[in-house]
C-alpha positions as CSV (number, residue, x, y, z in Angstrom):
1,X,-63.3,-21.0,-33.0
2,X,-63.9,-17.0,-33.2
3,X,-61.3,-15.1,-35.3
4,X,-60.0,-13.1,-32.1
5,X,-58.7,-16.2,-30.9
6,X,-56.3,-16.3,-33.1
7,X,-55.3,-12.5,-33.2
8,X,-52.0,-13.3,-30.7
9,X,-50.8,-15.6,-33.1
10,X,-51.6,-13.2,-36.7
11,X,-50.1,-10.7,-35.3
12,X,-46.6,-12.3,-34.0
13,X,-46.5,-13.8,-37.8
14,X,-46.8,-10.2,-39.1
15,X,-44.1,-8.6,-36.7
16,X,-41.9,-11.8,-37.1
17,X,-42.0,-11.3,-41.1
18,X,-41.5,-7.1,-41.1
19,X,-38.7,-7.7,-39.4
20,X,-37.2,-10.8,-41.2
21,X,-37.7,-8.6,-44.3
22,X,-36.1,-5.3,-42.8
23,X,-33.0,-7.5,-42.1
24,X,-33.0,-8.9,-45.4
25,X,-32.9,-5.5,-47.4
26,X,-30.5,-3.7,-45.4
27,X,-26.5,-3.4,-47.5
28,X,-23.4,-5.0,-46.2
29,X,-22.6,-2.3,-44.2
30,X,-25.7,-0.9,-41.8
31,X,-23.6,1.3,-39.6
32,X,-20.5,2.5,-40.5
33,X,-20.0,6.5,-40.9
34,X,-22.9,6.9,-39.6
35,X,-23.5,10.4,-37.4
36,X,-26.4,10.9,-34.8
37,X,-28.1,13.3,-32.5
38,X,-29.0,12.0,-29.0
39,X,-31.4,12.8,-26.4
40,X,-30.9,10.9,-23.3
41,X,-33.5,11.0,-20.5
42,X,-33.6,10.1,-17.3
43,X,-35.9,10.7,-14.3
44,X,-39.0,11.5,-16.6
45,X,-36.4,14.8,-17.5
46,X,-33.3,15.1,-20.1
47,X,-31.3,15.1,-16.9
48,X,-29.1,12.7,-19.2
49,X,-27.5,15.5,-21.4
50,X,-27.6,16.2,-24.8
51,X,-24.9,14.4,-27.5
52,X,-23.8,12.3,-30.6
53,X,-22.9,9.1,-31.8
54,X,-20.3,7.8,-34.8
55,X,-20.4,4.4,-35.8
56,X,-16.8,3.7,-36.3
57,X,-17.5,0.3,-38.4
58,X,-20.7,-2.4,-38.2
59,X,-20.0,-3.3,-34.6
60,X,-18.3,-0.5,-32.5
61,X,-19.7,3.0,-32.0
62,X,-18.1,6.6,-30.3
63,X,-20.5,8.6,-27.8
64,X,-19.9,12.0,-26.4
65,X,-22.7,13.7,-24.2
66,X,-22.5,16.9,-22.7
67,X,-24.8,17.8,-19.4
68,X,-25.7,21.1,-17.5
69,X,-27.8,21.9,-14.7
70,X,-28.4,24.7,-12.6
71,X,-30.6,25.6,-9.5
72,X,-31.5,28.2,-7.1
73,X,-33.4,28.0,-3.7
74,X,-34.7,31.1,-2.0
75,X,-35.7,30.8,1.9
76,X,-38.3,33.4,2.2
77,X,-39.8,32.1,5.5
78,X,-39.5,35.0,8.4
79,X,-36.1,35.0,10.7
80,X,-36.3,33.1,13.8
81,X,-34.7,33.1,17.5
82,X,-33.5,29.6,16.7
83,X,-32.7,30.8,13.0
84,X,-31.6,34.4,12.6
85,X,-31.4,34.4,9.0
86,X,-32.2,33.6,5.6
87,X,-30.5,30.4,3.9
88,X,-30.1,30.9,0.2
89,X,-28.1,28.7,-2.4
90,X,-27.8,27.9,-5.8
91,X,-25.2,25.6,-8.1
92,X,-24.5,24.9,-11.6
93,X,-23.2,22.0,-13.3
94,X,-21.2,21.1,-16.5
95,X,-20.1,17.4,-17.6
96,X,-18.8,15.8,-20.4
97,X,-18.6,12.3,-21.1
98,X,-16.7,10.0,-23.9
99,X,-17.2,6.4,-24.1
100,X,-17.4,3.4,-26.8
101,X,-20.4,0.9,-27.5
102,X,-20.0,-2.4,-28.7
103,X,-22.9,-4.1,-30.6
104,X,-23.8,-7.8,-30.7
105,X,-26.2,-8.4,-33.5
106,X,-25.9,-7.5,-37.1
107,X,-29.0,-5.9,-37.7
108,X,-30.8,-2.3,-38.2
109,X,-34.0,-3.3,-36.1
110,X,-33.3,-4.3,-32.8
111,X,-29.7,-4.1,-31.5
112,X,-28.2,-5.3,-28.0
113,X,-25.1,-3.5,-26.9
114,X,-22.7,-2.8,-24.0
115,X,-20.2,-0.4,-23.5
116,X,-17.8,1.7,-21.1
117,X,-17.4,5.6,-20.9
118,X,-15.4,8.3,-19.0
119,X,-16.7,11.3,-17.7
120,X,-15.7,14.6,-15.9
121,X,-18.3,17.2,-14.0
122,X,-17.6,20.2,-12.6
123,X,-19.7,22.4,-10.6
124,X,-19.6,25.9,-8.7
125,X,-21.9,26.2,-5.5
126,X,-22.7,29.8,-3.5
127,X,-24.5,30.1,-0.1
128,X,-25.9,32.6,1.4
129,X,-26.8,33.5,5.1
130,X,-28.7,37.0,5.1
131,X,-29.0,38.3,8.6
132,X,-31.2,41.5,9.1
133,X,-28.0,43.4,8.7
134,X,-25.6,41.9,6.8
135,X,-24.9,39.3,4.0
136,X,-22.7,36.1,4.9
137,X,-21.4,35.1,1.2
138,X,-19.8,31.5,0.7
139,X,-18.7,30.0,-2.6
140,X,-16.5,26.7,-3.8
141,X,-16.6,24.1,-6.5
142,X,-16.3,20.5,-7.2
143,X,-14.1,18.6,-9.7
144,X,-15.4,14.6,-10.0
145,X,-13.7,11.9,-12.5
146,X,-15.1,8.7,-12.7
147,X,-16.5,6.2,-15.6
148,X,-19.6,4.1,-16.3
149,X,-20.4,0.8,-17.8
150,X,-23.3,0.3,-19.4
151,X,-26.0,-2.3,-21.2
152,X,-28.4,-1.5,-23.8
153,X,-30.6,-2.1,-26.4
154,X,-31.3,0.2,-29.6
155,X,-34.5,-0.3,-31.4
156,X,-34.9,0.9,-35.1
157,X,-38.2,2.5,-35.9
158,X,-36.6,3.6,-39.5
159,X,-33.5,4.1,-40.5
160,X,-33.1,7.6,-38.6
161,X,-34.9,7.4,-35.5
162,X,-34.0,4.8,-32.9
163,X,-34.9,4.3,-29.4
164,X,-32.5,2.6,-26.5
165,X,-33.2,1.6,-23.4
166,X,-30.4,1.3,-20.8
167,X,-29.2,0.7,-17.9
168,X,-25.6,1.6,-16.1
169,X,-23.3,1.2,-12.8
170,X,-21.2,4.1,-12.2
171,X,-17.9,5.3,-10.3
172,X,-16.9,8.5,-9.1
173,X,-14.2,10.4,-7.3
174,X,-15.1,13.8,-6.0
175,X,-12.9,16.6,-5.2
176,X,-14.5,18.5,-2.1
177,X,-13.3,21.5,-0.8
178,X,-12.1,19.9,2.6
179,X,-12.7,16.3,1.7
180,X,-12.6,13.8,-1.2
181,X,-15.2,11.2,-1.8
182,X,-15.1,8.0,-3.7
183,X,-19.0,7.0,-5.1
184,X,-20.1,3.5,-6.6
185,X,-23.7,4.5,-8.1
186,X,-26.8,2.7,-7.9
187,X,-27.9,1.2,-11.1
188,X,-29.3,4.0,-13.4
189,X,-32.4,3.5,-16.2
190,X,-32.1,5.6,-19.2
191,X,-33.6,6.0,-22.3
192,X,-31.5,7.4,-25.5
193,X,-33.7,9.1,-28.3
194,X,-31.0,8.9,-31.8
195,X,-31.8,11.0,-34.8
196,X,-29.4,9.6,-37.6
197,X,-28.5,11.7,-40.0
C-alpha cells in the first residue's frame, strides 16, 4: 500500500504522543496563581468585552469582563407628509460581569469546564425628532441584572496562549423606563482568546 494511506493514522500517533508528553512534564500544580488577559468574541466582533482570569487553585478559576458599546443612527432621508421629520438616536452601553469556572481535567492542553456568572449593564439612550423648525429631544436609561451559565473548553497552544470555545444560556431582568422585562437568552457561541502571564 502507498505511504499516504497511512498518513491518518501517523499523524493521530504524533498528536496522541505531543500531548501525552505535554501532560507528563507539566508540575504538580498547573494553574494555581495564575493571571490572564482575555479577549472574548462573539458575532465575528469582540462584542464579548474585554477581561481577566485568576486561577484560584488547579480546578476553580475567577472571571471578570467588562463590555461597552455605543451607536449612533442619522436619518438623513428628506421629510415627508406621512413623516414630518427626521428620526435620530444613539445609545451606549457599560457591563460588568463576575463569575467562577470549574475545570474537569487535570491537564494544561485541553481542558473542559463549566461555570456560572453575574452580570450588570447599564445603558443611556437619546432620540431625536427634528422637525423643519424645532428639535424634539428624548432621553432615558436602562439598568438589567441577570446571570449566565456556561460550558467550555480551553485549549493550550503553550503555556500562555489558550483558546476556548463556549457556549452559554442566559437570564435577564430589565428595568425600562415604563415597564420591566424578564429575558431567558438564546444559547450564545463564544470564543475566549487568554494571554497568561
Amino acid at each position: 500500500m502507498k505511504l499516504r494511506n497511512y498518513a491518518p493514522f501517523i499523524s493521530l500517533l504524533i498528536f496522541n504522543q505531543s500531548v501525552f508528553s505535554q501532560q507528563e512534564s507539566y508540575p504538580d500544580t498547573l494553574f494555581s496563581g495564575l493571571k490572564a488577559l482575555t479577549f472574548t468574541f462573539s458575532n465575528f466582533s469582540l462584542g464579548g468585552g474585554l477581561g481577566g482570569k485568576y486561577w484560584l487553585d488547579d480546578s476553580r478559576v475567577l472571571r471578570l469582563t467588562l463590555t461597552g458599546s455605543f451607536r449612533k443612527d442619522t436619518d438623513e432621508s428628506p421629510p415627508t407628509t406621512s413623516f414630518p421629520y427626521n428620526y435620530n438616536s444613539s445609545s451606549s452601553q457599560f457591563g460588568i460581569s463576575i463569575g467562577i469556572a470549574q475545570r474537569f481535567l487535570r491537564t494544561r492542553v485541553v481542558v473542559p469546564y463549566a461555570g456560572i456568572a453575574a452580570q450588570v449593564e447599564k445603558s443611556w439612550n437619546k432620540v431625536e425628532r427634528v422637525y423643519a423648525n424645532r428639535t424634539e429631544t428624548e432621553r432615558y436609561s436602562t439598568t438589567a441584572i441577570g446571570g449566565n451559565g456556561f460550558l467550555g473548553v480551553e485549549y493550550w497552544f503553550d503555556n500562555h496562549i489558550s483558546l476556548s470555545g463556549e457556549q452559554s444560556v442566559s437570564l435577564k431582568y430589565s428595568m425600562l423606563r415604563d415597564s420591566k422585562v424578564f429575558q431567558i437568552g438564546n444559547s450564545t457561541s463564544s470564543l475566549l482568546l487568554s494571554v497568561y502571564f
